[in-house]
C-alpha positions in Angstrom: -145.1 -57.6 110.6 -142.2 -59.8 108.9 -139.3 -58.3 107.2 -137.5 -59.6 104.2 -134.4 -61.5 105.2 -131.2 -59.0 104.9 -128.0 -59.7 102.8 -125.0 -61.4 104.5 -123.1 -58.6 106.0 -119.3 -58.3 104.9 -116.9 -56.7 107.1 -114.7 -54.5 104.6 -117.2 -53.8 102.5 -116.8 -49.9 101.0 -120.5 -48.4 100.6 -121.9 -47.2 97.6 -124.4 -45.1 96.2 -127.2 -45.4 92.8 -129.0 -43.8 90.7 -131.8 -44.8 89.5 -133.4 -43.7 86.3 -137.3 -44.4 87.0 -139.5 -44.4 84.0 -143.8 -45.3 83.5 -143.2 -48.6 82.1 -144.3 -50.9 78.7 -145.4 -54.0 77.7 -142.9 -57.0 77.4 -144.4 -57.6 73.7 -146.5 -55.5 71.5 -149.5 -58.8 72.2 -153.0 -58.9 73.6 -151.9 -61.3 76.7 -148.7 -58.6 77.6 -150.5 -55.6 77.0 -153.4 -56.8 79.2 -151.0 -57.6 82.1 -149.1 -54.5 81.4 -152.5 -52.7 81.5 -154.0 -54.1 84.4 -151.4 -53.1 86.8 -151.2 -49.6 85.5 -154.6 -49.3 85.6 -155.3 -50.5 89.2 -152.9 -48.1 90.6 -155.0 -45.8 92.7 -152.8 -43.1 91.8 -154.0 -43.2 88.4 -157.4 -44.0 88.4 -159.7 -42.3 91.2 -162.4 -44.0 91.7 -163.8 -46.3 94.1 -162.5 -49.7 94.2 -165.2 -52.0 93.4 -166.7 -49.0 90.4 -163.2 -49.6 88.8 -162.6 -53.4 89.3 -165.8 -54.1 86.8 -165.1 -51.5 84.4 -161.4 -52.3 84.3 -162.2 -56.0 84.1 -165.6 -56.4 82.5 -165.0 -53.5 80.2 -161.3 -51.9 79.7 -159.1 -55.3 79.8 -161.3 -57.3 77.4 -162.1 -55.2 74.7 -158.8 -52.1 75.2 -155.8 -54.6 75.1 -156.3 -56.1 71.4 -156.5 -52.5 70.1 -153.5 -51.2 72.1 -151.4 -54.2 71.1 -152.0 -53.2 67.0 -151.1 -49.7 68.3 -147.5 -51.0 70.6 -147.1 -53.1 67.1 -147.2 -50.3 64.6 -144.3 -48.6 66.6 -142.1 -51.8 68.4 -138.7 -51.6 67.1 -136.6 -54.7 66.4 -134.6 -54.1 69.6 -138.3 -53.9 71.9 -140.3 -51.0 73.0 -139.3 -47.3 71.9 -139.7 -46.2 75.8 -137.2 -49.1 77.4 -134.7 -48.7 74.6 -134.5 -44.9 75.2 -134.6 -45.4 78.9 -131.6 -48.0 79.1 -130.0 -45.8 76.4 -130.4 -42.9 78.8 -129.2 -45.0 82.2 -126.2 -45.9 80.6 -125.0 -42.6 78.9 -126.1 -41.1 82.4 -123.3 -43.5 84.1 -120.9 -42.7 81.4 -121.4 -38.8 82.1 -121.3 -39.0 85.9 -118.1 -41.3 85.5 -116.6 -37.7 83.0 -117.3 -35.8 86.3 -115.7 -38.0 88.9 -118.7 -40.4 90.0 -117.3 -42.9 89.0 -118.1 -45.1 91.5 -121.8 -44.6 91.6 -123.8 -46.8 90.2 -127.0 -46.2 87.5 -130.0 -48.4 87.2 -132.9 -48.4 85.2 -136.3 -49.1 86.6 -140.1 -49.3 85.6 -143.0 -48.1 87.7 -145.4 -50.8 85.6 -143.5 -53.9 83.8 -140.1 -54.8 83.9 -137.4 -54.0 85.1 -139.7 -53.5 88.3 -139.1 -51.1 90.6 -139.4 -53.4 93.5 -136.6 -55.7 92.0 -134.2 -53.7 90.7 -133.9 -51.8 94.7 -133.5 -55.2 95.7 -130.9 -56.1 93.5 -128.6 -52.7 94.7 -129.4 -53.9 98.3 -128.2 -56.9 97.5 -125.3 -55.3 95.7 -124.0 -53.5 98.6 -125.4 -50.2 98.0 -126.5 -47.9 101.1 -127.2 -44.6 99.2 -130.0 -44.2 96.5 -130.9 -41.9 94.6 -134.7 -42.1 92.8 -134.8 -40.0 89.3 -138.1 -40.1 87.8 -137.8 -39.7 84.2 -141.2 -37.2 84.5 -139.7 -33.1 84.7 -143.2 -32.2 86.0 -144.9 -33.7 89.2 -148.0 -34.8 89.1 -149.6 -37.7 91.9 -150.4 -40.1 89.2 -146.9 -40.1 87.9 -144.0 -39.1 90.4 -146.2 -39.9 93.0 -146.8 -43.2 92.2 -143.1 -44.2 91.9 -143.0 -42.8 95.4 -146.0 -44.7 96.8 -143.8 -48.0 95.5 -140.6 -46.8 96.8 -142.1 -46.5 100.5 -144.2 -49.9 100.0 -141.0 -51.7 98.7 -138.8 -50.2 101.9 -141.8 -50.5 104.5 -140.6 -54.8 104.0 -136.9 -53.4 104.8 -135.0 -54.1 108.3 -132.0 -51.7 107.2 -133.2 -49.2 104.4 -130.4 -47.4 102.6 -130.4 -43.4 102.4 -133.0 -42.4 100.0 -133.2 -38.9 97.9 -136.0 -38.5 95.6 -136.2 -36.2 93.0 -139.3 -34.2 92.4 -139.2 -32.3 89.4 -137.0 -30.7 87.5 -139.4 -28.8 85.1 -137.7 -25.8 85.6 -134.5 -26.8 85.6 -131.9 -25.0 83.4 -130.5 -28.1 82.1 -133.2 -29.6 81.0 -134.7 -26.3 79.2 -132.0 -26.1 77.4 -131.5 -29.5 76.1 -135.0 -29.1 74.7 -134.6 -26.1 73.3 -131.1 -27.3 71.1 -133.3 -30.3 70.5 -135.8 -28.0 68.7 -133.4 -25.9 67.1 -132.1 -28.7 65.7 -134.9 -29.9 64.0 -135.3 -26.6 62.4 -132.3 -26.5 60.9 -132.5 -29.8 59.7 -135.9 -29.5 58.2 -137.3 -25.4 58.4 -139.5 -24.4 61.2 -142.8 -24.3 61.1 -146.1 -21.7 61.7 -146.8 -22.4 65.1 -145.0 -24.9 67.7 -147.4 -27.1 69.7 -145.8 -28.2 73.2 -148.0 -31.2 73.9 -148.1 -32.8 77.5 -149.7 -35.7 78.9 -153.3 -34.9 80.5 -154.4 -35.5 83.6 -158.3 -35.4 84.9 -159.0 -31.6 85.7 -160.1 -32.5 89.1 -156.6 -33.6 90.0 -155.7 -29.6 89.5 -158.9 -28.7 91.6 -157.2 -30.5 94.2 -153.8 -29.5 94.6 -151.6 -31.2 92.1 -149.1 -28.5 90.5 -148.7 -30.7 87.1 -150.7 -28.4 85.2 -148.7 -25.1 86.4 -145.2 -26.8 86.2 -146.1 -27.6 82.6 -147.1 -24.4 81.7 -143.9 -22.7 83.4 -141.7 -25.5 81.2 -143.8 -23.6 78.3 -143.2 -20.5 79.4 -139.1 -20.8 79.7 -139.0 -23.1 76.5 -140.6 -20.1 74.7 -138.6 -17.4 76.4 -135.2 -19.2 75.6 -136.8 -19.8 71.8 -137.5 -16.4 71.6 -141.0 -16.8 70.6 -144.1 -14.4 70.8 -147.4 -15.4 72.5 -148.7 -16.2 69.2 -145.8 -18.5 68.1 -146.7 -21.6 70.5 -150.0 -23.1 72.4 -149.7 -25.5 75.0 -152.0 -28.7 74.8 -152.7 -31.8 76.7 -153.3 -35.2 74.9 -154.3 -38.6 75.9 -157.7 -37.9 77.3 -159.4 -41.6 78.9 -163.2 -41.8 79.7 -166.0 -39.0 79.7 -164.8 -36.4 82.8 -163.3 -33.5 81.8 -159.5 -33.3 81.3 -156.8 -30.3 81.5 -157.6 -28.4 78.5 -157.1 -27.3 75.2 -156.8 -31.4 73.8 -154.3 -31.7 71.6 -156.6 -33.4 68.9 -158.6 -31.3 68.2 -157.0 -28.0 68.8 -154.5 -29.2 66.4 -157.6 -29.9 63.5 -158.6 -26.4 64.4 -155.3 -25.1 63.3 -155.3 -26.7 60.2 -159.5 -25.2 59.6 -158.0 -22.1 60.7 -155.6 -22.0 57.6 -152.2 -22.9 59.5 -150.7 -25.5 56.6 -146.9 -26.2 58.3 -147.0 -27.5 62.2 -144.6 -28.5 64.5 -145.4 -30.9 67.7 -143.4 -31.2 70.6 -144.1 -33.2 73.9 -141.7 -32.0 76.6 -142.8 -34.0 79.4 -141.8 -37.4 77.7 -138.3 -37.7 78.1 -138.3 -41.0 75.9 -140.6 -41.6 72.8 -142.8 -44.0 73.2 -146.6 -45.3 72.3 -147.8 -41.7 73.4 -146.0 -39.8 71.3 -145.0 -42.0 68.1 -148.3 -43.4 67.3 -150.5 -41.1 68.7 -148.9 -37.2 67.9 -146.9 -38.3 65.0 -149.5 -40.5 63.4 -152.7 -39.9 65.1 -152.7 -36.5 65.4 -150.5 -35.9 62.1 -153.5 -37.4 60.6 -156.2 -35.2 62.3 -153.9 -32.4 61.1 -153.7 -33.2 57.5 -157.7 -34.3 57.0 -158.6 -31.1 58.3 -156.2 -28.8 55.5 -153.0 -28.7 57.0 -149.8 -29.7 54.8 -147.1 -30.2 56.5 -146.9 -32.0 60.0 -143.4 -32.5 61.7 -143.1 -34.6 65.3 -140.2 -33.2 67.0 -138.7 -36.5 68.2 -138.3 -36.7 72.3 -134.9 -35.3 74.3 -133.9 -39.5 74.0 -130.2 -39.7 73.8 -129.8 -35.9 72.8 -126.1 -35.0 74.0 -127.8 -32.2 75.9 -130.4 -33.9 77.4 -128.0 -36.7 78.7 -126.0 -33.9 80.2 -128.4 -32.3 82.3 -129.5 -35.4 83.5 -126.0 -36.3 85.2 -126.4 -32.3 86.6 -129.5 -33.1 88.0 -128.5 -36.4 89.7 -125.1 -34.6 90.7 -126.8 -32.2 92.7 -128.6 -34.8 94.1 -126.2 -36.7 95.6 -124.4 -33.0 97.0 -122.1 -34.7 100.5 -121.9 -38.6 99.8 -118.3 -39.6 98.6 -119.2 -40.3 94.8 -116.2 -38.2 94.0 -112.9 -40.3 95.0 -109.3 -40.4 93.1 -107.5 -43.6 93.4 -105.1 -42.6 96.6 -109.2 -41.1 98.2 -110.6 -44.5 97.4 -107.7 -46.7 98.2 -107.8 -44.8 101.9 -111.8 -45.7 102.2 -110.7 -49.5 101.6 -108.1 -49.3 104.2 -110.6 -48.1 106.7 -113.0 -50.4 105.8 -110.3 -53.2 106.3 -109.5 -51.6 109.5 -112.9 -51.7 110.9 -113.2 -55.7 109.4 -110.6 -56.5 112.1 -112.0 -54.7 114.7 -115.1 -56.1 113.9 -113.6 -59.8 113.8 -111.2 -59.1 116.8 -114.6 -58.7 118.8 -115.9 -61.8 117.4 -117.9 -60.9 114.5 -118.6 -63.8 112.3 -116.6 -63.7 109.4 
């Protein structure tokens, strides 16, 4: 087996550490041709489609990839924004407030990255480029609070293929979930609270996370339990009764049977069922994007208001909510608990001096310079 060639080592050089904020990924262009690309790699990861090989390769290509992409593209279209996708503005919005907020509590030497399992920036590339950069100490945030294999566990699966080309791999810590995690609770429950009193609060509140096949549960995932404890926290800190809020799973693909209740239709039952005002919420997106801009707030808005329901609100995603931006920098703090991200001026200037030190050494026995 052949490694990648290293960087040039430099004597001197102080060590650093990263973050970096890992999110699913988007096409480069809301376009049949970028949506197909984009498509075809996130739909040949094993980790998200489980079946065998050569099943998959002709429905993806015979069936999915000719006749999905045109259709997604109108849908990417209907919510593209002038500066690109929803998801990567969020997510570069997010990395950089992130660095901002660990520089207010004294990491200010560490460095934040943004990264995409699918599409660019790849994940791949952008480890390279903090290699390359000098830094030895890496920290992998997923922007996913719950785990689930197709998700967290896929960033994982590249992380270890990317490293296994590696001679000298840097120290890694990867987070796994942070579902439960005060923090992030909290920055969706101002978020909430927020939106109702900007615009009233509605009958019922529907917490709506991605699905996953059922059969991933059967076989020892926890997504399905870590989103219902997010519920279950979320409604605690809301102060709501059992009967307030349902929790729901959209963005069902093919004919086997997904976590359940769907968001679609339990959300047309509501309206049948005489609820008239609705609120939607989708905690486990940390970012708006196709998932929840065109299909809660206009898909499912629809399905709401066709069926007898009046008033449909989309509570937006956490984004660049003060709160949620805050709890990120907790979460990578603790994270990164005994590396020297915290340094004053005199702590840093002393790290330089050993570093020099050790440069001389290093030359003194003929180290090349």
């Amino acid at each position: 087996m052949s490694f990648a060639k290293e960087p040039p080592h430099q004597h001197g050089t102080v060590s650093s550490s990263a973050v970096v904020l890992v999110n699913l990924g988007t096409p480069d262009e809301p376009t049949r041709g970028a949506v197909r690309r984009y498509l075809k790699q996130f739909l040949s990861d094993p980790r998200v489609v489980e079946i065998p090989k050569a099943v998959w390769w002709f429905i993806l290509h015979g069936i999915i990839l000719p006749f999905r992409s045109g259709a997604s593209a109108k849908k990417y279209a209907s919510i593209w924004t002038r500066d690109g996708s929803p998801l990567r503005v969020h997510t570069s919005n997010q990395a950089m407030l992130l660095h901002e907020a660990l520089g207010e509590r004294g990491h200010g030497d560490v460095t934040v990255a943004m990264a995409m399992r699918y599409g660019s920036p790849a994940l791949p590339d952008v480890l390279a480029r903090l290699k390359a950069d000098g830094c030895d100490r890496i920290v992998v945030l997923p922007a996913y609070p719950q785990y689930s294999g197709t998700t967290t566990g896929s960033i994982w699966d590249a992380v270890f293929a990317h490293y296994r080309k590696i001679r000298n791999i840097p120290e890694l810590r990867l987070v796994k979930n942070y579902h439960d995690h005060d923090g992030y609770i909290e920055a969706l429950r101002q978020n909430i609270l927020a939106h109702w009193e900007a615009h009233g609060r509605g009958e019922k509140l529907v917490m709506s996370f991605h699905g996953v096949p059922k059969r991933t549960l059967l076989l020892g995932d926890p997504y399905h339990c870590e989103c219902h404890k997010t519920a279950r926290l979320l409604a605690a800190r809301l102060k709501l009764k059992p009967e307030e809020y349902i929790v729901t799973f959209q963005s069902r693909f093919g004919k086997a049977e997904w976590l359940q209740p769907y968001t679609a239709p339990t959300v047309a039952q509501l309206a049948k069922d005489g609820v008239r005002r609705l609120d939607v919420i989708c905690p486990g997106f940390t970012s708006d994007c196709l998932e929840t801009l065109e299909e809660i707030a206009m898909e499912v808005r629809h399905d709401f208001l066709s069926n007898g329901g009046k008033d449909f609100h989309y509570i937006p995603c956490l984004n660049e909510n003060p709160h949620w931006i805050a709890a990120l920098a907790e979460i990578a703090e603790q994270h990164m608990i005994g590396w020297p991200t915290m340094t004053t001026p005199t702590q840093r200037a002393l790290r330089q001096h050993d570093a020099d030190k050790g440069r001389e050494a290093a030359l003194a026995k003929g180290a090349p310079q």
